[in-house]
SEKOL-784970 format. One line per 3 residues: number of its first residue (from 1); their letters; for each residue x, y, z of C-alpha. Coordinates in nm, 2 decimals, always signed. Example, Ala and Ser with C-alpha at 12.3 -4.5 7.8 and 13.67 -1.06 7.14 Angstrom:
! residues 2
1	as	+1.23 -0.45 +0.78 ~ +1.37 -0.11 +0.71
! end
This chain:
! residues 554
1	xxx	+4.32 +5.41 +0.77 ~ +4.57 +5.23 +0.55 ~ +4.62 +4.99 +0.87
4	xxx	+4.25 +4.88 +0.88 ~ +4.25 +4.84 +0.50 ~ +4.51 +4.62 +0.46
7	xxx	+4.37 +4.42 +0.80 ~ +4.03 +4.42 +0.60 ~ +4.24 +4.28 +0.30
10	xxx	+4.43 +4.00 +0.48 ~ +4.05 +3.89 +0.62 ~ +3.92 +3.89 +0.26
13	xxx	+4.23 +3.73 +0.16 ~ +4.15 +3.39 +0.44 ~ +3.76 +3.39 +0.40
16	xxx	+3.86 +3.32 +0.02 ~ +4.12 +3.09 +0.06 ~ +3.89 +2.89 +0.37
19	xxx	+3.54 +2.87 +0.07 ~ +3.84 +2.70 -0.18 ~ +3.93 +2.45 +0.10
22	xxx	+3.63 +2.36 +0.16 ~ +3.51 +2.30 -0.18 ~ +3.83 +2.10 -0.23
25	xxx	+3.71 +1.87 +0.06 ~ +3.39 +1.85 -0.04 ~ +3.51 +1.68 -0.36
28	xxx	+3.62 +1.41 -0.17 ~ +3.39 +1.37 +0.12 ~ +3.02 +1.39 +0.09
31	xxx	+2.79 +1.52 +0.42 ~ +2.40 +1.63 +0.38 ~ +2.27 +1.79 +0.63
34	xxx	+1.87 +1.72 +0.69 ~ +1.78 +2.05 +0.91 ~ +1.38 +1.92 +0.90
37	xxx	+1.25 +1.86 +1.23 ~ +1.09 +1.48 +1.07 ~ +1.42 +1.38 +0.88
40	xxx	+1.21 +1.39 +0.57 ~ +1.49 +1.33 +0.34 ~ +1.70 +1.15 +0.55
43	xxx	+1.67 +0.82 +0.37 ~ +1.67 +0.47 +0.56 ~ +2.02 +0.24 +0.56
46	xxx	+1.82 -0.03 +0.36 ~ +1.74 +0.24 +0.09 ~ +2.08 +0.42 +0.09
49	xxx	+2.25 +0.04 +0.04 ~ +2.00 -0.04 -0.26 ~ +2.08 +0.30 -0.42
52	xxx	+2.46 +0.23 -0.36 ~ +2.43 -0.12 -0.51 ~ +2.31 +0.05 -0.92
55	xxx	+2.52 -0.08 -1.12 ~ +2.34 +0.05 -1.47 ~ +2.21 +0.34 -1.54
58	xxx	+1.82 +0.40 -1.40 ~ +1.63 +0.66 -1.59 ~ +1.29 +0.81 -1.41
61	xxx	+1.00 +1.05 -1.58 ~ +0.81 +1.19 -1.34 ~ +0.47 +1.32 -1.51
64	xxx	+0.43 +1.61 -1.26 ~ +0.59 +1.88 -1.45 ~ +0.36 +2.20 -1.47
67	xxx	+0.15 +2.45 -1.26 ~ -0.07 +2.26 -0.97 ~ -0.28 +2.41 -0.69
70	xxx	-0.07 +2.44 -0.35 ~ -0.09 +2.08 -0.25 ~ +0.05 +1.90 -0.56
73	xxx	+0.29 +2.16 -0.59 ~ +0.43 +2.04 -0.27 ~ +0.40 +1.72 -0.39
76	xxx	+0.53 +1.75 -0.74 ~ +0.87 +1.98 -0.49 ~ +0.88 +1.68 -0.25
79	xxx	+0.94 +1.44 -0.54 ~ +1.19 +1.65 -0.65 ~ +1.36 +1.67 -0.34
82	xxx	+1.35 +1.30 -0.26 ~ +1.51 +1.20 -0.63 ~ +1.76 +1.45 -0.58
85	xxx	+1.83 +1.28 -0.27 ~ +1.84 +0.96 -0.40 ~ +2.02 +1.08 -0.71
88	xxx	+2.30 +1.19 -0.45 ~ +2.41 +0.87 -0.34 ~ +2.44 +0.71 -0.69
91	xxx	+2.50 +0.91 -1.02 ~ +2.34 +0.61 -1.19 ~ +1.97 +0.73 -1.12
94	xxx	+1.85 +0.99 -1.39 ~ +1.54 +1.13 -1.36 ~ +1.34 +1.43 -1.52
97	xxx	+1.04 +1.57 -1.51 ~ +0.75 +1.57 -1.79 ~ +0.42 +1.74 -1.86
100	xxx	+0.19 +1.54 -2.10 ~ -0.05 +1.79 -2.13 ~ +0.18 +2.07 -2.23
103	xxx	+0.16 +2.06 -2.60 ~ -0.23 +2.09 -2.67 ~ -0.18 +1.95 -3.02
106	xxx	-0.04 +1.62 -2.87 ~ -0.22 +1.62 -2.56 ~ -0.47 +1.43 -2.64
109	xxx	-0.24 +1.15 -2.77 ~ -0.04 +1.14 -2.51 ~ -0.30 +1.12 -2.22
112	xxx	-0.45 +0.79 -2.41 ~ -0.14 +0.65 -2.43 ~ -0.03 +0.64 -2.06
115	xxx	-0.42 +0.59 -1.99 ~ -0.36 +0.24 -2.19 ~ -0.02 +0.23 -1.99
118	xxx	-0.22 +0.21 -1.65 ~ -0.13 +0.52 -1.56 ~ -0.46 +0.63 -1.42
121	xxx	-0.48 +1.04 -1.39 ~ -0.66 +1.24 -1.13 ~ -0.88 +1.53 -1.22
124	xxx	-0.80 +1.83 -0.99 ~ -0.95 +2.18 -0.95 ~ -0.66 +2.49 -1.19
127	xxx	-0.66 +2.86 -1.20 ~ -0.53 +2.94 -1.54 ~ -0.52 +3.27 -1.65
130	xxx	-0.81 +3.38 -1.42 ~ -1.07 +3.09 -1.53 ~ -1.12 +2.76 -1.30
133	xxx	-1.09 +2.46 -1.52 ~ -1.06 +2.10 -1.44 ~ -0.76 +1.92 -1.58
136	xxx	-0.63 +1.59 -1.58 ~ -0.26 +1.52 -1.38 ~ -0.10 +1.23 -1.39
139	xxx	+0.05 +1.14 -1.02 ~ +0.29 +0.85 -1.19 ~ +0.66 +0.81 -1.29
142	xxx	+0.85 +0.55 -1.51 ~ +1.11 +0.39 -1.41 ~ +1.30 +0.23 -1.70
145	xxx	+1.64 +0.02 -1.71 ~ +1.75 -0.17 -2.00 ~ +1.40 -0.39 -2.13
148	xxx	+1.29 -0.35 -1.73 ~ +1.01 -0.11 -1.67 ~ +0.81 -0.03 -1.39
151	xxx	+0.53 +0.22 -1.27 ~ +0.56 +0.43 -0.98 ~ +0.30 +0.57 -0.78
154	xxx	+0.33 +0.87 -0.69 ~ -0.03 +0.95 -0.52 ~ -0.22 +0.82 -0.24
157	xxx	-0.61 +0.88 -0.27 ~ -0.76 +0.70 +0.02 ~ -1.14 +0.71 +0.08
160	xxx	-1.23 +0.94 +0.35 ~ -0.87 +1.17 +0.34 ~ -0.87 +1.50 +0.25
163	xxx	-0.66 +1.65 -0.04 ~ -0.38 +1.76 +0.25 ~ -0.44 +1.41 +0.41
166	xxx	-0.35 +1.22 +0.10 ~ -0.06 +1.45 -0.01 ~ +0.10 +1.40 +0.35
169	xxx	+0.07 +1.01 +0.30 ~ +0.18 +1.04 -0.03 ~ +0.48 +1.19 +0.07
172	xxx	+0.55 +0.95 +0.34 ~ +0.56 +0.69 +0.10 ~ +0.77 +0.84 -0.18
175	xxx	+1.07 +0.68 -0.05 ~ +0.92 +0.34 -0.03 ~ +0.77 +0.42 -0.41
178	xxx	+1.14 +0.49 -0.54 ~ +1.29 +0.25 -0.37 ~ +1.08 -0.04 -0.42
181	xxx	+1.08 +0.05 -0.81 ~ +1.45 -0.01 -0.78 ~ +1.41 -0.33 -0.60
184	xxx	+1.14 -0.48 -0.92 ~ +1.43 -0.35 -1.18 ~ +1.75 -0.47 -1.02
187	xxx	+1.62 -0.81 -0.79 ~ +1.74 -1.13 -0.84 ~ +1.47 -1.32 -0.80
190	xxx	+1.62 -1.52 -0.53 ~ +1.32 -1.63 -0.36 ~ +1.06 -1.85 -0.45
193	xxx	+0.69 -1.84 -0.39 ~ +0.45 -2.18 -0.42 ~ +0.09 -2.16 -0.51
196	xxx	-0.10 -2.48 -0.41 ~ -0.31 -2.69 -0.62 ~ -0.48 -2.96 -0.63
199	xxx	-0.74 -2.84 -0.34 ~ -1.03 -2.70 -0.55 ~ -0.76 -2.36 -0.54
202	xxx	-0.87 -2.04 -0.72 ~ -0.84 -2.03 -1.08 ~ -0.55 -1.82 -1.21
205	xxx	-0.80 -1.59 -1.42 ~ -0.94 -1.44 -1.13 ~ -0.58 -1.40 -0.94
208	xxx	-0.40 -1.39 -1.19 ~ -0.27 -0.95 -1.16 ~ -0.17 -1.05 -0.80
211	xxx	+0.10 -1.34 -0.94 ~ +0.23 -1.11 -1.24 ~ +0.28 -0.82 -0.98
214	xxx	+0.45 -1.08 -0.73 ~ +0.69 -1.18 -1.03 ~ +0.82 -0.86 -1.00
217	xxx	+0.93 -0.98 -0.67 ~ +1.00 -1.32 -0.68 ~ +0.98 -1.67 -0.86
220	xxx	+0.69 -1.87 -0.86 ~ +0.59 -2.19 -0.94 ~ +0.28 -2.42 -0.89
223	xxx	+0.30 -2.71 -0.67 ~ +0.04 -3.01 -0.64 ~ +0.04 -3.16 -0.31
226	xxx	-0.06 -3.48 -0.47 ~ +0.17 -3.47 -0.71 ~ +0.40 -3.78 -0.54
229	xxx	+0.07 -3.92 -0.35 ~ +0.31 -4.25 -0.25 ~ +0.61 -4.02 -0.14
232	xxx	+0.50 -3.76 +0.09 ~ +0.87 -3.73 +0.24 ~ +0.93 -3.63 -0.14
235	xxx	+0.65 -3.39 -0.17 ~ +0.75 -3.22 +0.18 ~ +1.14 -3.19 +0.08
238	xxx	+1.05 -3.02 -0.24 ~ +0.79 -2.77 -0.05 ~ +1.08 -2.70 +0.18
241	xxx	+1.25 -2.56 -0.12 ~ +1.05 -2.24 -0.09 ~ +1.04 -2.01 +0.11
244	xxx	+0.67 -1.92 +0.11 ~ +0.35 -2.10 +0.01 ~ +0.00 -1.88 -0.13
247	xxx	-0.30 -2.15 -0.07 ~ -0.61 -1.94 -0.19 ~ -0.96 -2.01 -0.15
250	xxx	-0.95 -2.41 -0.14 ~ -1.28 -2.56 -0.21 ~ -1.18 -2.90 -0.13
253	xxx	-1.07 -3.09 +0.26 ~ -0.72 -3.16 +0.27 ~ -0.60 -3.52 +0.40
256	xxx	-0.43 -3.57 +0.69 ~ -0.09 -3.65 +0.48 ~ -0.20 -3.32 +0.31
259	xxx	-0.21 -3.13 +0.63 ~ +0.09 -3.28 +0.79 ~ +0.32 -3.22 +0.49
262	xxx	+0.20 -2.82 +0.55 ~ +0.23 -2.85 +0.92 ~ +0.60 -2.99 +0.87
265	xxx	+0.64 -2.69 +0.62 ~ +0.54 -2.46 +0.90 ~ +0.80 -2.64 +1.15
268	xxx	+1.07 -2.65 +0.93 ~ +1.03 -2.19 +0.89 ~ +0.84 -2.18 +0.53
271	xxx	+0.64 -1.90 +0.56 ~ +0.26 -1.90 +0.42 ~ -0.06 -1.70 +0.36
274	xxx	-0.37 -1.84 +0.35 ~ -0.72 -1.65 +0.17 ~ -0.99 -1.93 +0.33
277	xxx	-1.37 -1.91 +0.28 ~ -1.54 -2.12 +0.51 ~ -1.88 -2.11 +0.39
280	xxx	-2.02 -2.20 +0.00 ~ -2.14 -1.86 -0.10 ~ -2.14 -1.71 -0.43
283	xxx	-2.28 -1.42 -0.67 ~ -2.34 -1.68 -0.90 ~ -2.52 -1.89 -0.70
286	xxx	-2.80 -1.62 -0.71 ~ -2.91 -1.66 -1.06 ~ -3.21 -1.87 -0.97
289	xxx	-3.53 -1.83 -1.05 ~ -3.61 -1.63 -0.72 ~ -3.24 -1.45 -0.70
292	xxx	-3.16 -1.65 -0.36 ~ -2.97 -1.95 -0.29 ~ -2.82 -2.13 +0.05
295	xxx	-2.48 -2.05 +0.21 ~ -2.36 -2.36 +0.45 ~ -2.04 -2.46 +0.58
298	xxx	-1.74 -2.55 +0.39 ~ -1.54 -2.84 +0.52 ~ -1.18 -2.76 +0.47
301	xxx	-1.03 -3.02 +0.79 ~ -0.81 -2.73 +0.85 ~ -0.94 -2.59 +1.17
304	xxx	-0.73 -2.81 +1.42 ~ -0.45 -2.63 +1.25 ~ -0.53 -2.32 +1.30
307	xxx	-0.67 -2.39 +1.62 ~ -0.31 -2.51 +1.75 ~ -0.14 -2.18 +1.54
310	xxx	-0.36 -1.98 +1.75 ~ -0.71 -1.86 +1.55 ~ -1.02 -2.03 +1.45
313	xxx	-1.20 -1.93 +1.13 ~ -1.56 -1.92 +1.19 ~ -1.90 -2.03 +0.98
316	xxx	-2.02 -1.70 +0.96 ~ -2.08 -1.42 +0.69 ~ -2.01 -1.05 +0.76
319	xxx	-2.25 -0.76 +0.69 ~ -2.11 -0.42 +0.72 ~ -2.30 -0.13 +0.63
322	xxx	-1.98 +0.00 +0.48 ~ -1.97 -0.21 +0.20 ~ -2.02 -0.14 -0.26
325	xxx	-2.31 -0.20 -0.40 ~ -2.41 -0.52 -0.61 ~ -2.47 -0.50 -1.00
328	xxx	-2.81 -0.60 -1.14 ~ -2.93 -0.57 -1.46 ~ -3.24 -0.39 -1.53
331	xxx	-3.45 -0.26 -1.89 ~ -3.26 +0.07 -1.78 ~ -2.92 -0.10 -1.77
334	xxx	-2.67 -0.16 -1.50 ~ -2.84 -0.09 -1.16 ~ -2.73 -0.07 -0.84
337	xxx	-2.79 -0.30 -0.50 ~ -2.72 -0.24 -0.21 ~ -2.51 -0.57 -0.09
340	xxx	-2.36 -0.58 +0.29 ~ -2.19 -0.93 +0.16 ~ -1.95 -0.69 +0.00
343	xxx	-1.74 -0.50 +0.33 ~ -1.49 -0.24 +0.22 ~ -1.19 -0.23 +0.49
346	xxx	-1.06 +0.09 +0.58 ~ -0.72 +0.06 +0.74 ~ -0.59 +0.18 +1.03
349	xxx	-0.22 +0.17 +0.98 ~ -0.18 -0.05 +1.25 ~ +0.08 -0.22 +1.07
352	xxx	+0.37 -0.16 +0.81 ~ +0.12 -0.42 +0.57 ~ -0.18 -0.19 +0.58
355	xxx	+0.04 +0.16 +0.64 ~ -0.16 +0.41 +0.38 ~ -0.36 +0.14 +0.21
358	xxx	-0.69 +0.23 +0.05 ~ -1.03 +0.06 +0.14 ~ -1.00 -0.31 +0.08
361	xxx	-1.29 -0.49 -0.07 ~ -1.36 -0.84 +0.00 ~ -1.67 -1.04 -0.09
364	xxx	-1.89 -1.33 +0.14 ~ -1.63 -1.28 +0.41 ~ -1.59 -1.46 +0.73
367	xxx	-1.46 -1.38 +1.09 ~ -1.18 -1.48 +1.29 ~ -1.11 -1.54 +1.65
370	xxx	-0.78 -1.51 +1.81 ~ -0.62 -1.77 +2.06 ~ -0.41 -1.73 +2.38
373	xxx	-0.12 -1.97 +2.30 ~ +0.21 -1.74 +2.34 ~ +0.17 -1.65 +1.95
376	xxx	+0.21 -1.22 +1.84 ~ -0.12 -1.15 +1.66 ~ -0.20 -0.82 +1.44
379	xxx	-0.53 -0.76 +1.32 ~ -0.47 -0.65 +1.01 ~ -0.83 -0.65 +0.83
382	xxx	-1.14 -0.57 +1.04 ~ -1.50 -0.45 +0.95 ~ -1.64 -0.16 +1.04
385	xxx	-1.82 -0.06 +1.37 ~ -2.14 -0.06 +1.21 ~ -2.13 -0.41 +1.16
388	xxx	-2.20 -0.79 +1.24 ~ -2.17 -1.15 +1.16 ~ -2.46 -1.42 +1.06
391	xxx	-2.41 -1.78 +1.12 ~ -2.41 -2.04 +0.80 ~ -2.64 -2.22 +0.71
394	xxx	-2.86 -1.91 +0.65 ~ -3.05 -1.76 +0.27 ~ -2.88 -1.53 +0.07
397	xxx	-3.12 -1.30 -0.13 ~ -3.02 -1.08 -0.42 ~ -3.27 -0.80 -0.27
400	xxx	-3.26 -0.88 +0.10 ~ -3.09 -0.56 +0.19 ~ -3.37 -0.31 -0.02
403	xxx	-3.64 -0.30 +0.29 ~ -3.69 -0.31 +0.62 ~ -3.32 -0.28 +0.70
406	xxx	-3.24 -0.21 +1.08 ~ -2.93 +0.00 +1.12 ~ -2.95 -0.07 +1.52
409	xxx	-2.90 -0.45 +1.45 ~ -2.52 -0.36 +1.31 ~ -2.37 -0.22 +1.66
412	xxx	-2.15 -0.51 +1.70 ~ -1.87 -0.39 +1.45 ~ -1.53 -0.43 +1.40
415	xxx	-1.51 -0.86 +1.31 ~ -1.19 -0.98 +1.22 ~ -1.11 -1.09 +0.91
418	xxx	-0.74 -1.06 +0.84 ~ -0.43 -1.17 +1.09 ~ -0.10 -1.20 +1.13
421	xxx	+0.08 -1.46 +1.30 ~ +0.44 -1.45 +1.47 ~ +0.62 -1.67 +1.62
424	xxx	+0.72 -2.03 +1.74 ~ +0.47 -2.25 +1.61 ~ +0.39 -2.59 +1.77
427	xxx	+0.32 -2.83 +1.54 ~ -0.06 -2.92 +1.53 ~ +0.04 -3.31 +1.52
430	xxx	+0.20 -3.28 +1.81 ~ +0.13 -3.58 +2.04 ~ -0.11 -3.73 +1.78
433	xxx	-0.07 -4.04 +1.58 ~ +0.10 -3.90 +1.26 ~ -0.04 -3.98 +0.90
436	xxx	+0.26 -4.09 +0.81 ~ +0.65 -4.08 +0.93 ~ +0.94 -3.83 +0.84
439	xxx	+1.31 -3.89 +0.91 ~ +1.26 -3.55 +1.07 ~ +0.96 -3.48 +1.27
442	xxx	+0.92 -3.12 +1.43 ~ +0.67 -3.11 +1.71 ~ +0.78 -2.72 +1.74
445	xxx	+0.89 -2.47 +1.47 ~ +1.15 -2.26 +1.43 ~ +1.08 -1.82 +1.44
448	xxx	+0.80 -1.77 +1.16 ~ +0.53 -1.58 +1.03 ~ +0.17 -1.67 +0.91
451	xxx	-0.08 -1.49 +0.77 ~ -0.45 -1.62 +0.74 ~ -0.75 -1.37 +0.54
454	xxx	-1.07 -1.50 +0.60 ~ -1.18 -1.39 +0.26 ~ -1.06 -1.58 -0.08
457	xxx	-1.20 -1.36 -0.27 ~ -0.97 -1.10 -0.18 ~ -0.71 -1.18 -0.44
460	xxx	-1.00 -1.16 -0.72 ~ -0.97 -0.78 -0.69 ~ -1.00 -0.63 -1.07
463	xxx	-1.34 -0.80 -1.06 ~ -1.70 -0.69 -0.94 ~ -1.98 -0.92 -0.99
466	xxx	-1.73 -1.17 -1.19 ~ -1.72 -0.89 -1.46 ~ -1.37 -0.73 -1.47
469	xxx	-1.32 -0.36 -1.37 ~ -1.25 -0.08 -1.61 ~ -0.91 +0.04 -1.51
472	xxx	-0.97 -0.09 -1.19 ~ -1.17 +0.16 -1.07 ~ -1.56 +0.03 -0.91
475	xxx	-1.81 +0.23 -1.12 ~ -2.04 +0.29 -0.78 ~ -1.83 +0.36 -0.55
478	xxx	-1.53 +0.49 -0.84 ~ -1.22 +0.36 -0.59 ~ -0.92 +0.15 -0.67
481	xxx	-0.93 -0.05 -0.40 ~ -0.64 -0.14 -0.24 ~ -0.61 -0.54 -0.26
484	xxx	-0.36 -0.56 -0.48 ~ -0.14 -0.32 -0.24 ~ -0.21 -0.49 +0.08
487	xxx	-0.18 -0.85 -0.07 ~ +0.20 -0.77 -0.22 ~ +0.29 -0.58 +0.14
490	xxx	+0.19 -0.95 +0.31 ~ +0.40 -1.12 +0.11 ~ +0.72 -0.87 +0.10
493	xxx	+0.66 -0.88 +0.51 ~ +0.63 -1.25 +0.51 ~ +0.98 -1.26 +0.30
496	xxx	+1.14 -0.93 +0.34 ~ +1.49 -0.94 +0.51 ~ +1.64 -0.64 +0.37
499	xxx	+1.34 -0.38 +0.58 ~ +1.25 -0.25 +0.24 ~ +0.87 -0.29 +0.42
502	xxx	+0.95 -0.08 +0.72 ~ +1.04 +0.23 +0.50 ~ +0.59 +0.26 +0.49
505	xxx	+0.62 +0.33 +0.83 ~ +0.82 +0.68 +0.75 ~ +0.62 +0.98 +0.95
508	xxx	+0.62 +1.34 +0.81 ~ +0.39 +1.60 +0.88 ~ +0.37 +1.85 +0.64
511	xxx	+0.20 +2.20 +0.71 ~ -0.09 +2.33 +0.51 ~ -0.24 +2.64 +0.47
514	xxx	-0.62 +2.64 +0.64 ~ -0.84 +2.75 +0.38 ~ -1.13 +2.78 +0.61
517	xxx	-0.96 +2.93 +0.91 ~ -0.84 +3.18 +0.64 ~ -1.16 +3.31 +0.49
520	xxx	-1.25 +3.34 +0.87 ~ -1.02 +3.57 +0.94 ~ -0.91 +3.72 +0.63
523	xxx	-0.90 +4.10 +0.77 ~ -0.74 +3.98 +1.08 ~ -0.45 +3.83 +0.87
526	xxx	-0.48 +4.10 +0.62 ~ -0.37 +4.35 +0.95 ~ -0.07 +4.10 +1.03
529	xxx	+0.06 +3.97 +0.67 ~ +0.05 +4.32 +0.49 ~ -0.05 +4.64 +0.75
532	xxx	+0.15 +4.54 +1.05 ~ +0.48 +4.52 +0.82 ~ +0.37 +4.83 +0.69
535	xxx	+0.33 +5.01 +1.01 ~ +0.69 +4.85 +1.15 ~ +0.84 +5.02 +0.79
538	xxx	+0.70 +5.36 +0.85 ~ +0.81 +5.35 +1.24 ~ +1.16 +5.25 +1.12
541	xxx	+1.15 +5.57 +0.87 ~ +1.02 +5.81 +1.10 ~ +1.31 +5.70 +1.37
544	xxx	+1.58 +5.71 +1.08 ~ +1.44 +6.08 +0.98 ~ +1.47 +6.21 +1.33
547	xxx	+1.83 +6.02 +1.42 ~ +2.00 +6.19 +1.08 ~ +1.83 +6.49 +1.17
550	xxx	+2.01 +6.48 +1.48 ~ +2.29 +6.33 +1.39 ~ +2.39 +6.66 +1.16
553	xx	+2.12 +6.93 +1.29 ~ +2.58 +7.09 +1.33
! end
């Protein structure tokens, strides 16, 4: 007996000494282990660097502190878990957790002050204390170094998606949230963005949240293509000293010097995105006397370039039966119209740009056809199947959709609008008498990207009807669309060489309880979850009766 004690001991004695050794390596060495079958909280090499590279403290409030139905629960614990994740790789990230509605006296207060913030909250379904109630959350966090501040999204509510839906592609995106917070607060700045003028270009009131959100990103700075009319080498060297240029709904041709000083720009790698309208159509135009005006072709010259990069941008309008309504004003007030002008995009995450976007509105937009000419293109805005496209010139009436509208005559659906392009570009001067001559003149490019929205109106996203939105949000059809999200994933995928972008493609499937395929079967899983455990107990009590019974009948 003594033997088997002191053998018992000396076991003891190693396990101890073995749990001491390894937390004295563990001080020095640092291993995770990610045991879920999708590598949830695995993070990517690009974010892991970025976390590594905090030099200054980053502090986080999350505003999801509190009791939430199952599915923001697992949100508000997958947040949790991804921080902590995060928070392991660099002590420098400091984050806690906040509930503004906690304090009833302050509430109030509170809630109005993030409301004027932009954090917009989401009214979901509690049980407190027996009673339903609807209370306002606030699926946001703050991230906050020095002066620097930035909001982080914490919720994905896409048109269409279910609650479980949404929380699974919010989760999926809450390393891309974190990590491109971090990327705003610490970034250099290094590149640089152009927006062209000088064409008839989009004034900055109506795109003007797109370029303060792209600041967070990179510098920008207006360029006039005329602005050295006698010096076009001059004007193309100094484009060449960006690394992307935004041209946005131009209203008037560009010259041939114009276009070859782009083309060159193209050659010589500079990435670009281009928000075209090819026909003169707009709301205003329908404040005649009989609420209709004329939409005909807009003459851009562009269309031999694109033709040679691959696409050509057509003079038609698209009518979707998916679309928001139109404002008019009534004796009653604020009305609304039904307007098919208007298409609302729903995504397919086709791509890392439109992974988990939310519908995209657009407004008088045109289609697109694709070329065979060795270029990669990805459709990356399309209508909907129950669409089609009408040829310019044509009438545009305020009430043209009210009567007599034929839902058979949209069957030929899904027009392109957006694209990406990617590749080797030839130059579209290429055997052609040039407008003027270079010291270096490309007739092929080097490996680039383009991207080319047949929509200008696109960028205009916090406005309806030329009035601006109330937090953003479309009072018929009470979305945030997602313009301003697809628009800043073009441009990071345009100029992203750090595959910050590719973190939106993360898959993770997370499992929810069926509420419907519960209340189905509710005494069948009542018989498995609570009597069948019961039954196995009682077996095992009966058996351990009888065995003692046995065991010492002597």
């Amino acid at each position: 007996m003594k033997t088997q004690t002191k053998k018992n001991l000396q076991q003891l004695f190693l396990l101890f000494m073995l749990v001491i050794v390894l937390n004295i390596i563990g001080n020095f060495y640092f291993k995770r282990f990610d045991l879920t079958n999708d590598k949830r909280y695995t993070l990517s090499e690009t974010t892991i660097q970025l976390i590594k590279e905090i030099k200054e403290p980053i502090f986080i409030d999350v505003f999801l502190d509190g009791q939430f139905p199952p599915e923001f629960k697992r949100l508000q614990n997958e947040t949790k878990q991804i921080l902590e994740e995060f928070r392991s790789y660099n002590s420098n990230l400091i984050f806690q957790f906040n509930n503004p509605i906690e304090d009833e006296s302050k509430a109030e207060q509170y809630v109005q002050e993030l409301v004027s913030l932009g954090f917009t909250p989401t009214n979901i379904n509690s049980n407190k204390n027996g009673k339903k109630e609807l209370i306002q959350i606030f699926p946001w966090a703050i991230a906050n170094q020095g002066q620097k501040s930035v909001r982080v999204p914490l919720l994905v509510n896409n048109f269409g998606n279910s609650p479980s839906e949404n929380i699974t592609k919010s989760v999926q995106l809450l390393e891309f949230a974190f990590a491109d917070a971090i990327t705003k607060i610490t970034s250099g700045k290094q590149k640089k963005i152009a927006v062209l003028k000088g064409n008839g270009e989009l004034g900055d009131k109506y795109q003007a949240d797109f370029l303060l959100n792209l600041k967070e990103y990179y510098q920008l700075g207006e360029f006039n293509l005329d602005s050295l009319q006698e010096n076009p080498q001059k004007i193309l060297e100094n484009l060449n000293r960006f690394d992307a240029a935004i041209i946005t709904k131009p209203t008037e041709a560009f010259s041939d010097k114009e276009k070859y000083i782009l083309d060159q720009y193209v050659m010589n790698g500079g990435k670009s995105m281009w928000l075209i309208d090819k026909v003169v159509m707009d709301i205003d135009s329908l404040q005649t006397e009989n609420n209709s005006a004329l939409a005909y072709p807009r003459e851009l010259n562009l269309d031999d370039l694109f033709f040679k990069y691959g696409i050509r941008i057509n003079y038609q309008l698209v009518q979707d039966l998916l679309s928001t309504p139109i404002t008019a004003q009534s004796a009653q007030g604020d009305v609304p119209i039904d307007w098919l002008y208007s298409p609302i995009i729903k995504s397919e995450d086709n791509h890392s740009i439109t992974k988990n976007i939310n519908l995209v509105k657009l407004e008088f937009a045109n289609t697109i056809d694709t070329l065979k000419n060795g270029i990669k293109k990805t459709v990356l805005l399309k209508s909907s199947a129950q669409s089609k496209a009408v040829g310019a010139p044509l009438e545009v009436n305020l009430y043209q959709f009210m009567d007599n509208l034929n839902e058979e005559d949209f069957s030929k659906g899904n027009q392109t609008i957006g694209v990406l392009l990617e590749g080797k570009f030839n130059s579209a001067f290429k055997n052609r008498v040039k407008p003027f001559t270079l010291t270096k003149e490309l007739d092929s490019g080097i490996e680039n990207k383009i991207i080319v929205i047949a929509d200008g109106d696109i960028v205009n996203y916090n406005y309806v009807n030329k009035k601006p939105l109330l937090n953003g949000i479309d009072q018929w059809t009470q979305q945030v669309y997602g313009n301003k999200e697809f628009l800043l994933n073009a441009m990071n995928y345009l100029l992203d060489d750090t595959g910050l972008i590719n973190i939106r493609n993360k898959e993770i499937t997370l499992a929810f309880l069926d509420k419907d395929k519960v209340s189905k079967n509710y005494s069948q899983i009542q018989i498995i979850t609570i009597g069948l455990p019961l039954i196995v107990l009682l077996l095992f009590g009966v058996l351990f009766f009888f065995v003692r019974k046995k065991k010492y009948a002597k």
